[in-house]
C-alpha positions in Angstrom: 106.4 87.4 49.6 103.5 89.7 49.2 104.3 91.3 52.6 108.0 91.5 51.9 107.2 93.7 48.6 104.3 95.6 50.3 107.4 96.5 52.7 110.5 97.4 50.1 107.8 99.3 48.1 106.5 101.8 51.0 110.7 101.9 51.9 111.5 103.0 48.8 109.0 105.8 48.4 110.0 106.8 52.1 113.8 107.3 50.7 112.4 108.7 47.3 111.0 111.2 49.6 114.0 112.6 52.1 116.1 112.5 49.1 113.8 115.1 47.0 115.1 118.1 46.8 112.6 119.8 44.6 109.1 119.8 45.9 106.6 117.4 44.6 103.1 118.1 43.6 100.2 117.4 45.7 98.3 116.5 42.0 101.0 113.4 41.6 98.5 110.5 43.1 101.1 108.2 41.5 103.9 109.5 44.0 101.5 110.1 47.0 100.2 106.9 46.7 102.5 104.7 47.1 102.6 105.1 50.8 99.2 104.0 51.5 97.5 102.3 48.4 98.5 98.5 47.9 100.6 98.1 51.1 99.6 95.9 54.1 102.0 97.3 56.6 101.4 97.2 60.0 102.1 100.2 62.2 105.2 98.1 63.9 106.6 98.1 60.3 105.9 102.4 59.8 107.9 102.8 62.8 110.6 100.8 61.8 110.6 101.8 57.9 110.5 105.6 58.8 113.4 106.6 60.9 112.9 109.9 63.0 116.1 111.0 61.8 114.7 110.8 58.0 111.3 112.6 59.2 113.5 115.2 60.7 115.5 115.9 58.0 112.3 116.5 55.7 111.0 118.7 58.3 114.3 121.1 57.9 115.4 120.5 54.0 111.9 120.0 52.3 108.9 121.0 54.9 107.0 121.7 51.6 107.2 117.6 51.0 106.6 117.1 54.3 103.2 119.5 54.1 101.7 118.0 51.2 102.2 114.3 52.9 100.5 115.0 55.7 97.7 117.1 53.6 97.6 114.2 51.8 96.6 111.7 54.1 94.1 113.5 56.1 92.7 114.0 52.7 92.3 110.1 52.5 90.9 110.0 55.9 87.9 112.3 55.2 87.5 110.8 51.9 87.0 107.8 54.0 84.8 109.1 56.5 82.2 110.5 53.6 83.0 107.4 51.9 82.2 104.8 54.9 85.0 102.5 53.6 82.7 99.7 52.3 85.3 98.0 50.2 88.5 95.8 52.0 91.0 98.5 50.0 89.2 101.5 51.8 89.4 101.0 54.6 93.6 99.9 54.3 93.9 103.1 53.1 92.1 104.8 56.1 95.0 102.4 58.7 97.6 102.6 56.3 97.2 106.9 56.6 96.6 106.6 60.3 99.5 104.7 61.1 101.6 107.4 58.7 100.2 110.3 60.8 100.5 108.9 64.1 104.5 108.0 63.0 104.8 111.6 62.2 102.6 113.7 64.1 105.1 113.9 67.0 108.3 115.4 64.8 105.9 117.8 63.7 105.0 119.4 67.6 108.3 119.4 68.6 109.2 121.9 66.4 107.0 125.1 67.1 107.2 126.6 63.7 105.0 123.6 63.1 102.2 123.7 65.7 100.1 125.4 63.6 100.2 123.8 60.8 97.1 121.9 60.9 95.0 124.6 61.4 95.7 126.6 58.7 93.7 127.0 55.7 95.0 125.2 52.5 94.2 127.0 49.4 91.1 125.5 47.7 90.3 123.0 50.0 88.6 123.1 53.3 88.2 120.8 56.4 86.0 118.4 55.3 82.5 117.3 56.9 79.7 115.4 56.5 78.6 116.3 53.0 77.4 113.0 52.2 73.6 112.9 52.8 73.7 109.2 54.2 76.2 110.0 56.3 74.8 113.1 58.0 71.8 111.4 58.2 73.4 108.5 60.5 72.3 108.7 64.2 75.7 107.8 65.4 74.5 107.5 68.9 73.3 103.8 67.5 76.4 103.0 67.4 78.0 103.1 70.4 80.5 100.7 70.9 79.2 98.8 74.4 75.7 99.2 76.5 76.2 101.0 79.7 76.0 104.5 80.9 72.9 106.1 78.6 72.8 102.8 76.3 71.3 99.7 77.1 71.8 97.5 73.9 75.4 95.6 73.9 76.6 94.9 69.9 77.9 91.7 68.9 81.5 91.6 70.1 83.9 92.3 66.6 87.5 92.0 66.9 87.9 93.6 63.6 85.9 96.6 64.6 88.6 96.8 68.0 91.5 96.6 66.3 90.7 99.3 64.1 89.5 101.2 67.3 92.2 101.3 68.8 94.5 102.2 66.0 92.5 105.0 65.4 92.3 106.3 69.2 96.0 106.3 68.9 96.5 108.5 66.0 93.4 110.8 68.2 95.9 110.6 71.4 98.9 111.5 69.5 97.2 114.1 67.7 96.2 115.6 71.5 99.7 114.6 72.5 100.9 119.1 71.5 101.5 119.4 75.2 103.9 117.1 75.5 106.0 119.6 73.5 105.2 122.6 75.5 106.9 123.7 79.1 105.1 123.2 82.3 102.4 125.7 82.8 100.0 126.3 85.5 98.3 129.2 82.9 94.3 128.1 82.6 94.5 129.9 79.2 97.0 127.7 77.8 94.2 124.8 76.0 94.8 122.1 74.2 93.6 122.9 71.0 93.3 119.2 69.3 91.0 118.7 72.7 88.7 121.9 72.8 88.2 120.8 69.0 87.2 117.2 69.7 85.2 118.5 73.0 83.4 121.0 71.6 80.2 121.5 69.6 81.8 121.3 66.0 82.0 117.6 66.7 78.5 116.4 66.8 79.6 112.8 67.6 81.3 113.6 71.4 77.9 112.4 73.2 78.6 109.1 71.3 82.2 109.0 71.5 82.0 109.9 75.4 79.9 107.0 76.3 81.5 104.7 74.2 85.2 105.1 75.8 83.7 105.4 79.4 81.5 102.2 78.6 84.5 100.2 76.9 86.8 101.2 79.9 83.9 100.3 82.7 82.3 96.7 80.9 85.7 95.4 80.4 86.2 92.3 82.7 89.8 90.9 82.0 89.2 87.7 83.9 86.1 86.5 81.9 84.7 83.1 83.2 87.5 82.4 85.2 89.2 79.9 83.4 92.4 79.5 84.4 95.2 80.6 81.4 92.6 81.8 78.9 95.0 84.6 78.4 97.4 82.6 76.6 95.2 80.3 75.0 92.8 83.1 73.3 94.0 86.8 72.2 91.9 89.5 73.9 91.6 92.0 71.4 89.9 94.1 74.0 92.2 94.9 76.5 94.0 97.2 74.2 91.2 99.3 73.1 90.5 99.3 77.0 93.7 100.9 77.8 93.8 103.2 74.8 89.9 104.3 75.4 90.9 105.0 78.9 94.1 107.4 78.3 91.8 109.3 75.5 89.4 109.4 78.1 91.7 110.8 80.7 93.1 113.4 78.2 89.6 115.0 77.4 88.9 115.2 80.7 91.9 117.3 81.4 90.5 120.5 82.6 91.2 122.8 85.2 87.9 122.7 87.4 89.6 125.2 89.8 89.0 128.4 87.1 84.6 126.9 86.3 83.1 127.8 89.1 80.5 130.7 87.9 80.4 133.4 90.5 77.2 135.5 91.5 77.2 139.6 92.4 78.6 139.1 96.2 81.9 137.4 94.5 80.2 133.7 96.0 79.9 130.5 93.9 76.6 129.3 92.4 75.1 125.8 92.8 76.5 122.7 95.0 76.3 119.3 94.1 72.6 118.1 94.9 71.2 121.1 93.2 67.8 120.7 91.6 69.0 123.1 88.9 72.6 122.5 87.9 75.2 124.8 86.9 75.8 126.2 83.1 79.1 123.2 82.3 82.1 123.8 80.8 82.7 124.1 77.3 84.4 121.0 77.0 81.3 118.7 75.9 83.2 115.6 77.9 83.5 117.2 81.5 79.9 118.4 80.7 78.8 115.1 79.7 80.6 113.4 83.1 79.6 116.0 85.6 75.6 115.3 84.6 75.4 111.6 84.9 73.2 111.5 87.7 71.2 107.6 87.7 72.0 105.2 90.4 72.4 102.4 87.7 75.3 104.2 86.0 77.1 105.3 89.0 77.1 101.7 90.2 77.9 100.3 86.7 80.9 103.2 86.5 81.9 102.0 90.5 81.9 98.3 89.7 83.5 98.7 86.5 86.2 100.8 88.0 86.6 98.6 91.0 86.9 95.5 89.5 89.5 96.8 87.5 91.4 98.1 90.0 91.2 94.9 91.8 92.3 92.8 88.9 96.0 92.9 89.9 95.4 92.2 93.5 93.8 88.4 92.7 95.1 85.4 93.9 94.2 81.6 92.3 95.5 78.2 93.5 97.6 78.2 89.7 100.6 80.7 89.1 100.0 83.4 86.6 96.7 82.0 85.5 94.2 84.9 85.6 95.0 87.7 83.5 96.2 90.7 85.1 96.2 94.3 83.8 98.8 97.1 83.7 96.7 100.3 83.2 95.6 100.9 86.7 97.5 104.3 87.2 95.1 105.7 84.2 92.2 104.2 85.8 93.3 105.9 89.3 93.1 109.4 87.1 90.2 108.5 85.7 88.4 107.5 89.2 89.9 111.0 90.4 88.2 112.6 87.7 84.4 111.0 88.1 84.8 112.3 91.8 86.1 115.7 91.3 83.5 116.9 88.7 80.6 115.5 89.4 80.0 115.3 93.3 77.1 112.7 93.4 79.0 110.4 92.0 81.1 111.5 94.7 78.7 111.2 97.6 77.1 107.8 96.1 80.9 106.2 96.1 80.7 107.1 100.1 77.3 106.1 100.5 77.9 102.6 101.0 81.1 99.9 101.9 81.7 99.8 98.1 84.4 102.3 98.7 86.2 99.8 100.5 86.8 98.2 96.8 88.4 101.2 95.5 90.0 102.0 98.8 91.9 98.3 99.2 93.3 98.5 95.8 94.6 101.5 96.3 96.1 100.9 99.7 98.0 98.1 98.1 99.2 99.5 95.3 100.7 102.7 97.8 102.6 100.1 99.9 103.8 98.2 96.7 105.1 101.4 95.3 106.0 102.9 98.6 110.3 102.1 98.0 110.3 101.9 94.3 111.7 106.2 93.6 110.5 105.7 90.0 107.0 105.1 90.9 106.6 108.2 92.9 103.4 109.5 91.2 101.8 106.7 91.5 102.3 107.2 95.6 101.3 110.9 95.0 98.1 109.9 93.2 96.7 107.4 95.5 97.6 109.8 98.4 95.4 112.7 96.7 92.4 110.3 96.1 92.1 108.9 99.7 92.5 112.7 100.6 89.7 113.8 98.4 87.3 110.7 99.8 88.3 111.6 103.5 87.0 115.2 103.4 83.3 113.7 103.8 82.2 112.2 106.9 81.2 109.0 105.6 85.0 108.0 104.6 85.7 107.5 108.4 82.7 105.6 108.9 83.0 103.3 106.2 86.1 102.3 107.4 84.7 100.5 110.6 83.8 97.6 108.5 86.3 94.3 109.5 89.0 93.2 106.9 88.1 90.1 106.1 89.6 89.8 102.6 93.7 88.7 102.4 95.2 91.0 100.1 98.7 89.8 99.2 100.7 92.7 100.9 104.0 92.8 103.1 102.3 93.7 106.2 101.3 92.4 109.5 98.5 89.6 110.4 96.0 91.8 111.8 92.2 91.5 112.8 90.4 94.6 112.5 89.1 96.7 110.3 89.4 98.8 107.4 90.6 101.6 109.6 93.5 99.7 111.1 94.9 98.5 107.5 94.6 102.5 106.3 97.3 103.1 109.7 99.2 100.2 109.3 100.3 101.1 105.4 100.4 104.4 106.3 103.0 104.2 109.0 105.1 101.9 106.8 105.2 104.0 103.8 106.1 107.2 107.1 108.7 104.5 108.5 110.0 102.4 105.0 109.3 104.4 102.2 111.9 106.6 100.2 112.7 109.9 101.6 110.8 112.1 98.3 107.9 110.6 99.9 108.4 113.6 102.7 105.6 115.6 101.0 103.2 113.3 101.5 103.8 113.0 105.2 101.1 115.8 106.2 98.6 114.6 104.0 98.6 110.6 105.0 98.1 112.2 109.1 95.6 114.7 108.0 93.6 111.7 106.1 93.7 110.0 109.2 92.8 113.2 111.4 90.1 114.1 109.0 88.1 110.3 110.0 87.6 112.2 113.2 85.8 109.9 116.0 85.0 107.2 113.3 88.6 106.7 113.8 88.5 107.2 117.5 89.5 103.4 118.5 91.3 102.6 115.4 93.4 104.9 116.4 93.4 103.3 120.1 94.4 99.5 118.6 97.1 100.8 116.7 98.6 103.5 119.0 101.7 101.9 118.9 102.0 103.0 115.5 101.7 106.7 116.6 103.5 106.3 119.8 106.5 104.8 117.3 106.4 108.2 114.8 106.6 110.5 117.7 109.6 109.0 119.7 111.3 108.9 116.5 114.9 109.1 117.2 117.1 111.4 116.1 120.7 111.2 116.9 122.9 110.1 114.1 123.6 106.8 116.1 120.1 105.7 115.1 120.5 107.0 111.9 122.5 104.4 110.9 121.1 101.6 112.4 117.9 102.4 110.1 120.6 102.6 107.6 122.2 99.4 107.8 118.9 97.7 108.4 117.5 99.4 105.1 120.8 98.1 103.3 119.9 94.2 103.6 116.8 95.3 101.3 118.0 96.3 98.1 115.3 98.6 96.7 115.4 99.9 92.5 117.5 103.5 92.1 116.1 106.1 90.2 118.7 109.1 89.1 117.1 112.1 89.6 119.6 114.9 89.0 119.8 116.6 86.2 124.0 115.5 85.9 122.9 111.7 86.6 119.7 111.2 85.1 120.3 109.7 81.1 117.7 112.0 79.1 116.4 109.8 76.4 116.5 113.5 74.5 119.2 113.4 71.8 120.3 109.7 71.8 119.2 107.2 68.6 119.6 103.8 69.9 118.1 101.4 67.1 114.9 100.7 69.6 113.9 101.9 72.7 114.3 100.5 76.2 112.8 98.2 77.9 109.3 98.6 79.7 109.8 99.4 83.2 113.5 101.0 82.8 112.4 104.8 82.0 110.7 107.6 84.2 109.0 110.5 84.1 110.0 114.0 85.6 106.7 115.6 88.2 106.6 118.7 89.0 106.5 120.3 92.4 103.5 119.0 94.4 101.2 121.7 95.9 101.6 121.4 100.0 98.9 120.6 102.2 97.9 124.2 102.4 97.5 124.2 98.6 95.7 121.2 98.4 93.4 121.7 100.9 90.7 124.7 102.4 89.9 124.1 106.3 86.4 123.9 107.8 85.2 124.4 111.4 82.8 122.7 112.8 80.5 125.6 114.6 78.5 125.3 117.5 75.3 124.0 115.8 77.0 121.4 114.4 77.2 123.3 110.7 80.7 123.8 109.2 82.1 126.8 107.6 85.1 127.3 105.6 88.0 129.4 107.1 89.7 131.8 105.3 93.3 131.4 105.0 96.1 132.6 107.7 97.7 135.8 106.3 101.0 134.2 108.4 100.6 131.6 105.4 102.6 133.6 103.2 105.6 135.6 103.3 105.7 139.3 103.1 106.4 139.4 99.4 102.9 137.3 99.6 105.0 134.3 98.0 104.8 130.2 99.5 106.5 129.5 102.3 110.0 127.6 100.5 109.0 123.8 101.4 106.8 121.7 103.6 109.4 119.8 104.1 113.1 119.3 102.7 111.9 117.0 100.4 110.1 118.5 98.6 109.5 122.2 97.7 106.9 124.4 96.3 106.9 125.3 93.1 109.8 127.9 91.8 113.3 128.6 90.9 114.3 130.1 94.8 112.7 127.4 96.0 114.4 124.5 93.7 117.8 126.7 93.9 117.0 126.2 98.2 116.2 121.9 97.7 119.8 122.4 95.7 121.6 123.7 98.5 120.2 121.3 101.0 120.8 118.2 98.9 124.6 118.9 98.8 125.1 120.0 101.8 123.5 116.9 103.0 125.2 114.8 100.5 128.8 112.6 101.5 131.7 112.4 100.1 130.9 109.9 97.8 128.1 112.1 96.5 125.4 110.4 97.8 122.5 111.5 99.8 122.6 110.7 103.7 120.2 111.8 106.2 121.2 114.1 109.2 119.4 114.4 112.3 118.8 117.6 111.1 116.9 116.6 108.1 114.8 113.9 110.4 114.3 116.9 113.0 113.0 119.2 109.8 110.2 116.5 109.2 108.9 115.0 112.2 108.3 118.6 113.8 105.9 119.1 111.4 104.0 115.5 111.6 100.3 116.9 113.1 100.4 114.4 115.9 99.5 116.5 118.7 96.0 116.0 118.7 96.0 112.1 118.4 98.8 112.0 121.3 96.4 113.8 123.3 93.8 111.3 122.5 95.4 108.2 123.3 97.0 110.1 126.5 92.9 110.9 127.7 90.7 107.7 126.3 93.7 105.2 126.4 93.5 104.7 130.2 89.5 105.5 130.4 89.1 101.9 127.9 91.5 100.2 129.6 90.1 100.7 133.0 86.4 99.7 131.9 88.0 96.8 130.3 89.1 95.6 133.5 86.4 97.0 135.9 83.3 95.2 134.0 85.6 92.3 132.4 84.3 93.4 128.5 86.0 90.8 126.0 83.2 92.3 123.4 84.6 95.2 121.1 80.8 96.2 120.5 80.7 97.4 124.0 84.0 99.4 123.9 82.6 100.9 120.6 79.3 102.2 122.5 81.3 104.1 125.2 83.6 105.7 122.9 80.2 106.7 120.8 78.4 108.1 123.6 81.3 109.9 125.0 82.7 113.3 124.3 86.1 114.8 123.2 85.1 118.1 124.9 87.7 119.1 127.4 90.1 116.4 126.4 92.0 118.8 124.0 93.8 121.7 124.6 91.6 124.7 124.8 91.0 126.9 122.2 91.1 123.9 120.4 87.9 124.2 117.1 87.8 120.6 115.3 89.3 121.6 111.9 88.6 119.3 108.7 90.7 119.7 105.7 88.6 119.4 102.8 90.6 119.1 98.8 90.3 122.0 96.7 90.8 122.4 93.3 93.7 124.7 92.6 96.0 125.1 89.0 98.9 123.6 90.7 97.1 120.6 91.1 95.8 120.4 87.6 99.4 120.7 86.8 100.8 118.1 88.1 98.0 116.0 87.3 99.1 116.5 83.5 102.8 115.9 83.6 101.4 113.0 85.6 98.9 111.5 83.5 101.6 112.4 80.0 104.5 110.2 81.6 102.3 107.7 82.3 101.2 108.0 78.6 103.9 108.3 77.3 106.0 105.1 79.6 102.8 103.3 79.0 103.1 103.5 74.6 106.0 101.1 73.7 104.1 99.2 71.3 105.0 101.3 69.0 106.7 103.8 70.7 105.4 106.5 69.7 107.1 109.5 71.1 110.3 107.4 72.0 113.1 109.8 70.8 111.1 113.1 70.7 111.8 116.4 72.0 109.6 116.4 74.9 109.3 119.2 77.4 106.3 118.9 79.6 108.9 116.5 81.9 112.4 114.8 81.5 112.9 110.9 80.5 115.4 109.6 83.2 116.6 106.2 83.2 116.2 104.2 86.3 
């Protein structure tokens, strides 16, 4: 009964409040605090008792109301923090004002009369701080929450202590949720301003925060000792502080490395990666923080935790469904992409031995999992940019000589062979099975195999059917739709991506929202290969150097070329206006897409094949004929003449061996943060929290 009351009490001072028409006083506690003293309600019951409708229509008829609310409760939330909540009633007070905030926070950015609202001064009252002595005096890096990177000691696991974590990195990651409500932008100068606050210097706790969400994320072992079902036997109060630590993680780390590079006199960039002396960081305290771990111990306790992770959904046991299995591995794929693109040891340790393999497996089976499935398109777009990133150093392609021993439960051939051969084999079948908006990707799953140069000299030989296959692709319209019929008896998921036939979620109020897994997220345009990418030479020495790029790169108005591909164009209203007028042309009668043998001509022209079809034309007969001339059963010997041979001469002359190396660029960054929001945002159903809002960083689409 006491719940019950605690309920019809906070829903009637919710209705007292929308139907106010006369402001109330911030000085009436009696009023104020009925919405967080004696109530125990949890923050499924704040979404449910405060309709967005109601929150709206304070926001328009009496903001004033709304103002003082709000004031209110992050009034009760400093008091708590000087306070340090040591009674029971405290610290429900501190939730009960945190779930409030994190209901309403959301109604408040998508309005932009509102934005700055909380950071304007209120007369006669300030911020808050730490005033109280014994609080300033607290050396809150004791306190971090799990031993790992900088802290060695591991607390006494607290369940109380997580929950309360993680309902207070919620309200943090709905408070940092303002560019939801803003349009795409690739515009450097357009920060965050909830995180350059919580990144900066004014908060003195960031070190501590910073290792405490990157040691939460990489300790956390879902399986435990193994035992089979624990997950249903025993709550795990930790996985969702895990996930939440991990998307407030990936949101503070949201910065645009492409614009923090400090250039010298001569216009050149100061300091590399294995520097003695390193480079002044960023302002934001967490990139600095992430680009400076530099110990052995914590790059392999940030590699294992990250790999194991990754690996979680990929285990099989002898028992259905009785190891725990987690769903957040598309923030820990932007989070691994982050480690290696700002700091670059951690970058050159991850290569420096076969533990890349672990992060490379997972991925490889989550890009053939996702590979027909239009609605997980950004996933395929993510993993494709990491194994990009990880191939632009040498020691990619020779990690990838190591044999594939370990099954991983994946719709692909029986195979023996290594690493190498399983990277060509998904590839070809996300080229020869995956949807067509996969197109874009097309130049950058050939150029990660071009870029393992002779490392990849006889994987490339084993599989040459696989290449042989992509460059007789057929193209008359008879083929066509024999691919088509044969893709028909597999029935893949349908995402609606048109603006006329996708259901925005914008503007509907269905009494809860949908189901997990039945919503997607709007991307925008991904950079092309040219974007993504800067080419170096390998010189006569055996150095490389950069190239500039080709002035025949851009048009004369010094604009993109429209599209790699028909897929998929660059960025722009000419060029989206252009993908318009090829979709319907392309499109039957019925109004739904077909392919042409123009469109499959407009693709495979542009496959970089040329130089592995020259390959397998010279070294193909060369290992065949030695095979059969000294009777070698023994791949070791094959591997030694390929080693000690040379490609010189074998391609066409002037022919300089070219590596694509990523770059960081703004249009990258971009997409990288519509990415990482939708995942956010698909990710938080429980509660939803921006469900219904008027988001405009991408469009909700039903699938």
């Amino acid at each position: 009964m006491g719940s019950a009351d605690s309920k019809l009490n906070f829903r009637k001072a919710v209705i007292q409040l929308t139907t106010k028409t006369q402001p109330v006083e911030a000085t009436d506690n009696a009023f104020w605090d009925q919405f967080w003293a004696d109530t125990a309600t949890s923050v499924q019951d704040v979404f449910a008792l405060v309709p967005a409708a109601e929150i709206r229509a304070v926001r328009e008829e009496s903001p004033s109301n709304l103002a003082t609310l709000c004031y209110k409760a992050v009034e009760k939330l400093v008091q708590g923090a000087e306070s340090g909540c040591h009674t029971e009633k405290e610290r429900q007070i501190v939730l009960n004002c945190c779930r409030l905030l994190t209901r309403i926070l959301p109604y408040i950015f998508e309005d932009p009369d509102w934005r700055g609202f909380f950071w304007s001064t209120v007369p006669g009252a300030g911020r808050g701080g730490d005033t109280a002595e014994d609080i300033h005096s607290i050396d809150s890096c004791e306190y971090i929450w799990e031993a790992g990177v900088g802290f060695a000691h591991s607390p006494q696991p607290n369940y109380i202590h997580d929950l309360n974590r993680t309902e207070l990195l919620k309200l943090l990651l709905t408070c940092f949720s303002e560019a939801m409500y803003l349009p795409p932008s690739s515009d450097s100068s357009n920060t965050n301003p909830w995180v350059q606050f919580f990144c900066s210097t004014e908060n003195r706790h960031a070190l501590p925060l910073f290792t405490s969400l990157l040691n939460v994320v990489c300790a956390y072992d879902p399986v435990g000792y193994g035992i089979p079902y624990n997950h249903l036997l025993f709550s795990d109060y930790r996985e969702p502080l895990v996930e939440e630590a991990a998307q407030v993680l990936i949101v503070t780390l949201d910065y645009d490395s492409s614009t923090s590079s400090s250039p010298t006199v001569d216009g050149t960039t100061t300091g590399t990666a294995m520097d003695d002396v390193d480079p002044p960081g960023p302002d934001n305290l967490f990139v600095n923080y992430l680009s400076r771990i530099h110990r052995e111990e914590d790059f392999q306790f940030i590699l294992k935790g990250v790999a194991r992770l990754l690996s979680n959904p990929l285990v099989q046991t002898y028992l259905p469904n009785s190891a725990k299995k987690i769903q957040f591995h598309q923030e820990l794929l932007v989070l691994f992409w982050k480690l290696c693109d700002f700091n670059k040891k951690f970058l050159f340790f991850v290569l420096k031995s076969s533990d890349v393999l672990d992060i490379l497996v997972p991925i490889l089976y989550f890009l053939n999992d996702a590979r027909a499935d239009q609605s997980r398109v950004g996933l395929m777009h993510i993993g494709v940019f990491i194994l990009l990133l990880l191939s632009g150093e040498r020691n990619f392609g020779v990690r990838l000589n190591k044999p594939y021993s370990v099954r991983v439960p994946m719709d692909i051939p029986v195979f023996t062979g290594t690493h190498a051969d399983l990277l060509i084999i998904v590839f070809h079948k996300i080229i020869t099975s995956g949807h067509q908006r996969l197109q874009p990707l097309f130049d950058c799953l050939l150029t990660i195999v071009v870029n393992g140069n002779s490392n990849l000299v006889y994987a490339v030989i084993r599989k040459r059917n696989v290449f042989h296959q992509l460059a007789n692709l057929p193209t008359d319209s008879q083929s066509i739709q024999k691919g088509l019929q044969r893709k028909k008896k597999t029935p893949e998921p349908i995402s609606r991506t048109n603006s006329q036939d996708g259901v925005s979620m914008e503007g509907s109020r269905p009494a809860a929202p949908a189901e997990p897994g039945t919503l997607k997220t709007s991307l925008v345009a991904t950079p092309g290969i040219d974007k993504l990418t800067e080419k170096s030479q390998v010189s006569e020495d055996g150095t490389m150097r950069s190239l500039e790029p080709e002035a025949s790169q851009l048009s004369p108005e010094g604009n993109p070329p429209a599209a790699l591909s028909d897929g998929e164009p660059w960025s722009g209203e000419a060029s989206h206006s252009r993908r318009e007028r090829r979709r319907l042309s392309s499109a039957s009668s019925s109004g739904q897409w077909t392919p042409t043998p123009d469109w499959v001509m407009s693709w495979k022209s542009k496959l970089p094949l040329q130089t592995i079809m020259r390959l397998l034309q010279v070294l193909v007969p060369q290992v065949e004929k030695i095979c059969i001339d000294k009777g070698l059963t023994d791949e070791s010997e094959i591997l030694k003449f390929l080693q000690h041979g040379t490609l010189v001469g074998l391609l066409p002359v002037p022919h300089p061996i070219l590596i694509r190396k990523y770059q960081a660029n703004s249009g990258t960054a971009m997409w990288f943060r519509t990415y990482m929001w939708g995942v956010i945002y698909l990710r938080n159903v429980d509660p939803p929290i921006w469900y219904d809002t008027d988001v405009k960083l991408f469009e909700i689409q039903r699938v």
